[in-house]
DOPATI-270469 format. One record per residue: x, y, z of N, C-alpha, C, O in turn; residue in one letter. Coordinates in pm, whole numbers, plus 50000, padded with zeros to 5 digits. Each point is the difference from the previous one (the first is absolute). Last residue first. Example, Ala and Ser with C-alpha at 12.3 -4.5 7.8 and 13.67 -1.06 7.14 Angstrom:
REM DOPATI-270469
512854977550708500825011950006499235010950073500515011150017s
499784931749976499115011950000500905012050000501044999850066a
//
This chain:
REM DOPATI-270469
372964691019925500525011449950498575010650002500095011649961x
499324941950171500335011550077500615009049958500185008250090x
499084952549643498775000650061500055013750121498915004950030x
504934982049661498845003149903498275004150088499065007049962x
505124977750304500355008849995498805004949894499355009550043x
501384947150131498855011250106500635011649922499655008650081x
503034957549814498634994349980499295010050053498874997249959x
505505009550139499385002549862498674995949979499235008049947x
503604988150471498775008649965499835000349901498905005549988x
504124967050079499064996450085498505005049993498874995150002x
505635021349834499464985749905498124992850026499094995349932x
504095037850247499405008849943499104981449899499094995749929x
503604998850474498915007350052499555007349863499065007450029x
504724970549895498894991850022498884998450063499234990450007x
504645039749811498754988149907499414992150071499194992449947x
503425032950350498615010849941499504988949851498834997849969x
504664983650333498705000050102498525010849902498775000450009x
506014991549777499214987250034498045002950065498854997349965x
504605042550007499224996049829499694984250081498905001350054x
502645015750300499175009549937498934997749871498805001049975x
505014975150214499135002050053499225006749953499314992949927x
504685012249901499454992349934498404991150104499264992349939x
503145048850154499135005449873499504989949930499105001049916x
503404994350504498985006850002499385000749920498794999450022x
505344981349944498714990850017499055005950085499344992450070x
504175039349762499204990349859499314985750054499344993249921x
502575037950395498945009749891499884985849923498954993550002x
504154992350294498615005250060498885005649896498824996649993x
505884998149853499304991250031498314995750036499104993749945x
503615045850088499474995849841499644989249998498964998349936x
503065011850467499015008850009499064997049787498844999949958x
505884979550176498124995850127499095001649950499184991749960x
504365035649801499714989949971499184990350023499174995449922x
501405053550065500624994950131499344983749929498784998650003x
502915037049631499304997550105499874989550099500804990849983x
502495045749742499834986749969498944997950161500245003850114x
502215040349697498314992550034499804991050003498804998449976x
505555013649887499685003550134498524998950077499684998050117x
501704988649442500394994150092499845002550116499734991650086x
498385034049467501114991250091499464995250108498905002350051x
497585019549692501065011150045501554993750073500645005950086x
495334968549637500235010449966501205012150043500645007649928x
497934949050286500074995949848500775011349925501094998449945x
497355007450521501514990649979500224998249851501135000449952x
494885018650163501005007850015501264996149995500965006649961x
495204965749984499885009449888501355011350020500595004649902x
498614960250438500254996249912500485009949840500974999149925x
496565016550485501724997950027500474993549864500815006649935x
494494996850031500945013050024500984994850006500524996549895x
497314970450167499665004749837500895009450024501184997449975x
497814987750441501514991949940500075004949814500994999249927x
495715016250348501305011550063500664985949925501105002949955x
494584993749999500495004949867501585008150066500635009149947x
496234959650316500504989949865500895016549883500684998349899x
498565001250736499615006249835500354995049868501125003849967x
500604981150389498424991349980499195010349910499114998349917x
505505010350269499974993049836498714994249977499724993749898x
501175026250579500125009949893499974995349856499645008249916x
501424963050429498775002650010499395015549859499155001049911x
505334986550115499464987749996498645001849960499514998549888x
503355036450316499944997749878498864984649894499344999949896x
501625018750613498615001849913500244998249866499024999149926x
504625001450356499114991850048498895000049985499294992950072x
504015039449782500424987249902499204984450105500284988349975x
498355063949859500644993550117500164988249969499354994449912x
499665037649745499334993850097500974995450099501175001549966x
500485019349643499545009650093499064995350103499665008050087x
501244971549508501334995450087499625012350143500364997250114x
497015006149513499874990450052500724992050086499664989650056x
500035059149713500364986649947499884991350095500955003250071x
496215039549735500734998250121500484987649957499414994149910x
496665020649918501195017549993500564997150125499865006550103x
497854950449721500225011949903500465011750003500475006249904x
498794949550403501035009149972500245005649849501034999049934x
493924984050377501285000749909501245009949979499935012350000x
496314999450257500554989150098501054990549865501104995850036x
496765038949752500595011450105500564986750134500925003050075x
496254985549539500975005249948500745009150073500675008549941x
495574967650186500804993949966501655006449954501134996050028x
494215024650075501144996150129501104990049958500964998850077x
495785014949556500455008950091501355002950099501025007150003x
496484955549847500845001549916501005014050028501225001250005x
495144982550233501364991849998500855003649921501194998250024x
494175024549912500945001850172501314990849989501025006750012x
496294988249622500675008349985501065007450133501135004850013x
495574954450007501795001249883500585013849991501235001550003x
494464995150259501214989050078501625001949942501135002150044x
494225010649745500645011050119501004998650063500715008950046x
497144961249686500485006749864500535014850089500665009349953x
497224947150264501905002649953500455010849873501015000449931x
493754994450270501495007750086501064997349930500735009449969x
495984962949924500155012449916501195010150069501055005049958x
497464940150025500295009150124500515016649912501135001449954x
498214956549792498714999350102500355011450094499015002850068x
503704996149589498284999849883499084994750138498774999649997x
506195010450131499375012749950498515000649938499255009649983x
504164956550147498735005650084499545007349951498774999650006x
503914982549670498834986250070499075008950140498804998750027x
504795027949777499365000449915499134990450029498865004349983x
504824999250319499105009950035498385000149864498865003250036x
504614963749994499444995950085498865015050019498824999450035x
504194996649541499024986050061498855001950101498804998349979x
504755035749986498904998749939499144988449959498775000949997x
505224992750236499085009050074499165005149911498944999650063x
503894975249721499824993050100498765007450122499054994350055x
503225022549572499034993049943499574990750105499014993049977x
504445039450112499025005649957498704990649975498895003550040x
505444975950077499095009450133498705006149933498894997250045x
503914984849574499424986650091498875012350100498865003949979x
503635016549771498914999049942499364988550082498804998350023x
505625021250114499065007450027498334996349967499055003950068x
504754968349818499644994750162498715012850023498924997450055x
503205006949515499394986950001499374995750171499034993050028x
504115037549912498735008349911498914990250011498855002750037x
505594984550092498955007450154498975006049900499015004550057x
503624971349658499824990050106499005008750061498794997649997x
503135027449692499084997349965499424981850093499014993549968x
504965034150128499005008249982498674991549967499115000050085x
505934980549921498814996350079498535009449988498954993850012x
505255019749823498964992049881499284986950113499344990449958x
503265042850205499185005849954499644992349876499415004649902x
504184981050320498455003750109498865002849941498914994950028x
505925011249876500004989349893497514994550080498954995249957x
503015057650116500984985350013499184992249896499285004149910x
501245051550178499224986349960501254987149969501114998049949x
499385056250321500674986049939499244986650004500044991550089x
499495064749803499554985350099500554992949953500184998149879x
501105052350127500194985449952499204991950076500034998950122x
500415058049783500064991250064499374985849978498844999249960x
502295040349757500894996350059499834989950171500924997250078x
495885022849555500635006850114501545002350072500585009050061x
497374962149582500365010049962500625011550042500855007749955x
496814953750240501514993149952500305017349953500735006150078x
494774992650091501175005950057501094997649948500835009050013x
495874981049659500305016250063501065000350095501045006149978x
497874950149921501045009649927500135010350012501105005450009x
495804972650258501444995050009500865010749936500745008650050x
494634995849892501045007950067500714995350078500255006150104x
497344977349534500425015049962500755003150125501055006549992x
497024949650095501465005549889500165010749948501125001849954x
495114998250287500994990750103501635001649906501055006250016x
494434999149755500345015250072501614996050058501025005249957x
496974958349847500995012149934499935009850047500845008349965x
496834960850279501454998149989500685007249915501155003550024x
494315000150064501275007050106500894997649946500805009049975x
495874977949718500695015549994501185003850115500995007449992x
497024950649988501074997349907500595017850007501145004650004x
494894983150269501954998750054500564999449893501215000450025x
494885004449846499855011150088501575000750094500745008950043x
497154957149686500655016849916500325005250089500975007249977x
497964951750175501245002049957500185010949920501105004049963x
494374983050271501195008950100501424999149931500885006250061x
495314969649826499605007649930501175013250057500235010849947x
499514941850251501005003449855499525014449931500715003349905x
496354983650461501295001950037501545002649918500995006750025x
494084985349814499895010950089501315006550034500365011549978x
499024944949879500055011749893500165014450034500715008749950x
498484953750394501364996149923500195012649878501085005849990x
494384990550198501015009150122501964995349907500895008249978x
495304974249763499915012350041501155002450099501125003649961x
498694954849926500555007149935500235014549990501015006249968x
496694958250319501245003050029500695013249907500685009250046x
495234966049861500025011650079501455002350037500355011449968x
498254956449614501074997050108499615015950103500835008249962x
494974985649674501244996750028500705001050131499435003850102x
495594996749664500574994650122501644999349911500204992249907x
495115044750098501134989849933500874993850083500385005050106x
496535029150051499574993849864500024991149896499284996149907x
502235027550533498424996150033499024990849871498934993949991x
505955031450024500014988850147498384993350016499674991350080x
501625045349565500194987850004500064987950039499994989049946x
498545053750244499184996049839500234988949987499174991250023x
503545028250327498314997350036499494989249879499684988150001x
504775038950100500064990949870498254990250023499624990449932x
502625043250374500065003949879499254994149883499465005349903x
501564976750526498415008349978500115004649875499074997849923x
504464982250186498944990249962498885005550004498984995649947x
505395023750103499534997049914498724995649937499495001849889x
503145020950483498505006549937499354991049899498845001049962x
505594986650259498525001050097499235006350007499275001950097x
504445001949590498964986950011499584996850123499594988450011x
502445056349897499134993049884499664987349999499084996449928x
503495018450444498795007749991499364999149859498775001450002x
504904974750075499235000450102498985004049990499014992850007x
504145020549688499654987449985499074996050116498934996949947x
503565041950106498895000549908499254990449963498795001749985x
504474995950307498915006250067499055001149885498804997450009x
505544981349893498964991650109498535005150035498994993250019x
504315034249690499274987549952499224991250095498854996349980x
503505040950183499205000249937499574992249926498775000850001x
504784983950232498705005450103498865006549947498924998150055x
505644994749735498854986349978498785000750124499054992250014x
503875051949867499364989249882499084983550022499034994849946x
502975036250390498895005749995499174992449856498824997249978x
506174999950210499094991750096498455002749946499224991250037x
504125028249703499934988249992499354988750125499784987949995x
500395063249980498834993749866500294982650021499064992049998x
502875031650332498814999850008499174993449921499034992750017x
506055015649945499634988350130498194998450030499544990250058x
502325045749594500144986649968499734988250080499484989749958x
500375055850195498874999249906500194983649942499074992050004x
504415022150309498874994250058498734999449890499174991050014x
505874998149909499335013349987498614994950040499474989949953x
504394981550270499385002649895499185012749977499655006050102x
502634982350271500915003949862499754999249855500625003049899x
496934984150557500874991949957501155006649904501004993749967x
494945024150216499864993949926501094991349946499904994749889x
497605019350608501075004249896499944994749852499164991049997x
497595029150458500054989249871500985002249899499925008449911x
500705019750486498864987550018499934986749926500254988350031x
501605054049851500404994050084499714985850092500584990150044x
497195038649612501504995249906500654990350160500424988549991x
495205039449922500314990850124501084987249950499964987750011x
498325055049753499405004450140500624984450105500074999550123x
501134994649404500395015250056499355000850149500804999050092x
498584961649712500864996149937500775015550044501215000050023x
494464980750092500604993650019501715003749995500804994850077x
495425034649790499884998850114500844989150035500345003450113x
500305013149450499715010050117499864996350106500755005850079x
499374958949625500895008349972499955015050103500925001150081x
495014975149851501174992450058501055000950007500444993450095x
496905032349660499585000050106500814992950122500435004850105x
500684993649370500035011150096499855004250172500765006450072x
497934949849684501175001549993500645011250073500684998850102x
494994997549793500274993350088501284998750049500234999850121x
498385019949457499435005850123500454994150147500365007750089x
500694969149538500845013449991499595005450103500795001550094x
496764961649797500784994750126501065011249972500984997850071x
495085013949682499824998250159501104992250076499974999850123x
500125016149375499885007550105499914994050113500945003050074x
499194970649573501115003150052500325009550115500884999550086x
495034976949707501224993450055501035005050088500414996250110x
496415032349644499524995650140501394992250081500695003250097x
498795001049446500875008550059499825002150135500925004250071x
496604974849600500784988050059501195012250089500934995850070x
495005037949858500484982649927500624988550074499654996150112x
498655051749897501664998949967499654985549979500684993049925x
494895020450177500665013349881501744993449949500424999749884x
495454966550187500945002650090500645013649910500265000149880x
496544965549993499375011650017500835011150105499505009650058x
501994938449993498595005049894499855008950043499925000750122x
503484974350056500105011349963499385009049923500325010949951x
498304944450223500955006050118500365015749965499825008950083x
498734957249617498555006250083500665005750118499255004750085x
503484972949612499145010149907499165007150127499735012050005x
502794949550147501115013149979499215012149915500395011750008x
496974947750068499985006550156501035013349971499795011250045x
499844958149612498485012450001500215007750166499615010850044x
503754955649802499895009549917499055007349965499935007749904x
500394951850346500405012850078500745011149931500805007750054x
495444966049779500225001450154500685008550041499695010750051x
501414964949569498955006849993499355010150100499865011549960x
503434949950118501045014249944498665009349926500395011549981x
497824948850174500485004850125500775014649956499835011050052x
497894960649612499015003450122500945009750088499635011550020x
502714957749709499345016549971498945009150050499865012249995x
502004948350192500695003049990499245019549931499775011450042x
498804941450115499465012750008501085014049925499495010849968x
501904942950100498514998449892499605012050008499555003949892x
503764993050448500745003849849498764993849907500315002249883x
498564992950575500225016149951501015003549851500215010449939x
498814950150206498405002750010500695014349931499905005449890x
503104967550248499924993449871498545007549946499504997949890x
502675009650591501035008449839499195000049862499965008849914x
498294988150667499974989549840500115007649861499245005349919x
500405004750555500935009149941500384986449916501094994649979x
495104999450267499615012749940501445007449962500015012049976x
499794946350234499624996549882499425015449885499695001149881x
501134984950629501345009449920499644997849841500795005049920x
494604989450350501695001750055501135002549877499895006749897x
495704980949871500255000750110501665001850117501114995149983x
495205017549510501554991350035499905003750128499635011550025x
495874997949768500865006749976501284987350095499634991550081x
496024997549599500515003250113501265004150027500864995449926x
494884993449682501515004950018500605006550131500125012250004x
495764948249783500655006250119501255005249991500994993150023x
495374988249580501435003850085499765010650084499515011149982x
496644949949845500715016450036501384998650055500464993050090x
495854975449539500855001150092500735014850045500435008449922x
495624952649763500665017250034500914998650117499854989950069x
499244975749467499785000050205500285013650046501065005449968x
496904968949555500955009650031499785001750184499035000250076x
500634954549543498905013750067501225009650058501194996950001x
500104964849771499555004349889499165012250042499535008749927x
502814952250314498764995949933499685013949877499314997449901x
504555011350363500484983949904499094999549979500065001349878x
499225053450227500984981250106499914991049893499625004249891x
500515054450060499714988149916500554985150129501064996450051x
499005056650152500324990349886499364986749983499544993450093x
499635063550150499564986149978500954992549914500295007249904x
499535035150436499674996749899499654984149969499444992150077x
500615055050297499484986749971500274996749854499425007749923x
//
């Protein structure tokens, strides 16, 4: 409640109503660049509080898609070389590069459909853009790929050294297009899981199960041409098999070039997704300070 001065000289009180933006009005640019420091604040406490009190550190990064790498490598790439070919590419390389923007999706996922509980205090105390959280949450995921990717270029060159060649095309400065399509999917489904998550608690059991299963019905230790070519289609309603293919065409030639339809499909999946989740997260904001 405050008050200003009227033309006779008495003072009139009056209340602002700060209400939150309705429908697509919650991927209002002009809100979130006023916030701006607000937001790179955010998600420069989410990258601190991620590896807080951690023995190896940001070294985490690197270990677990190495680990992963291996594993996949053994069981995809030796125990079932036949099955799942790799094209002629060295299969540790055909993995990390399907496995780089799949880990960003998953991690990103799963840090902002924790976000908003996370962030209780503020959500109950102060009124800024909510959106921002789960959006910070999701950018808080570029250390963590900036490390793949130099892992990724250590071992291009390692193998070049080997003596075996990828032949990067002119493609690979599309890279940062599908990096850009990965952050869309990510921020798009954390929208929708982070808005249930402050009335329906289960999704904090939900994400990790998908994520889980995600990464094994994705072509991360397998290429995607290995579907049948009358499910391919249907097969792209997964939004991150056109990220992959994309990421592998970029990186390992031509010969990965992906099924095109099918990329299609993924990106007005992911742009569904982000429409229908601002505006189911938009909806709930107002209830979110009163049910967290």
């Amino acid at each position: 409640m405050k008050t200003e001065p009227t033309a006779n000289g008495t003072f009139a009180a009056y209340e602002r109503v700060i209400r939150p933006r309705q429908g697509l009005a919650a991927l209002n640019l002009g809100e979130l660049w006023r916030y701006r420091e607000l937001f790179l604040f955010l998600a420069w406490r989410d990258i601190l509080v991620r590896y807080k009190q951690t023995y190896i550190g940001v070294a985490w990064a690197a270990l677990q898609p190495l680990l992963t790498v291996a594993i996949f490598t053994l069981v995809f790439g030796v125990l079932g070389s036949r099955a799942f070919p790799s094209q002629g590419v060295p299969y540790p390389l055909l993995i990390f590069a399907g496995l780089l923007p799949w880990s960003f999706f998953a991690n990103a996922l799963s840090e902002s459909s924790q976000s908003l509980i996370a962030s209780e205090r503020m959500i109950t105390k102060v009124y800024f853009p909510r959106l921002i959280i789960p959006a910070s949450a999701v950018l808080s995921g570029l250390v963590d790929f900036a490390i793949g990717v130099l892992i990724l270029v250590a071992m291009l060159i390692g193998f070049r050294v080997t003596g075996v060649r990828i032949p990067l095309g002119p493609q690979v400065f599309l890279l940062p297009v599908f990096f850009g399509v990965a952050f869309l999917a990510a921020f798009a489904a954390g929208l929708w899981f982070s808005a249930l998550n402050v009335r329906y608690r289960d999704v904090k059991y939900v994400v990790p199960f998908l994520v889980r299963m995600g990464l094994y019905v994705s072509p991360v230790g397998f290429v995607s041409s290995l579907i049948p070519e009358r499910w391919r289609f249907l097969y792209n309603l997964n939004p991150m098999v056109g990220v992959i293919d994309g990421f592998r065409w970029c990186l390992l030639g031509p010969s990965f070039e992906p099924y095109w339809p099918g990329l299609v499909v993924s990106g007005v999946v992911i742009l569904a997704l982000l429409v229908s989740g601002a505006i189911y997260f938009r909806s709930m904001e107002k209830t979110f300070a009163d049910v967290i």
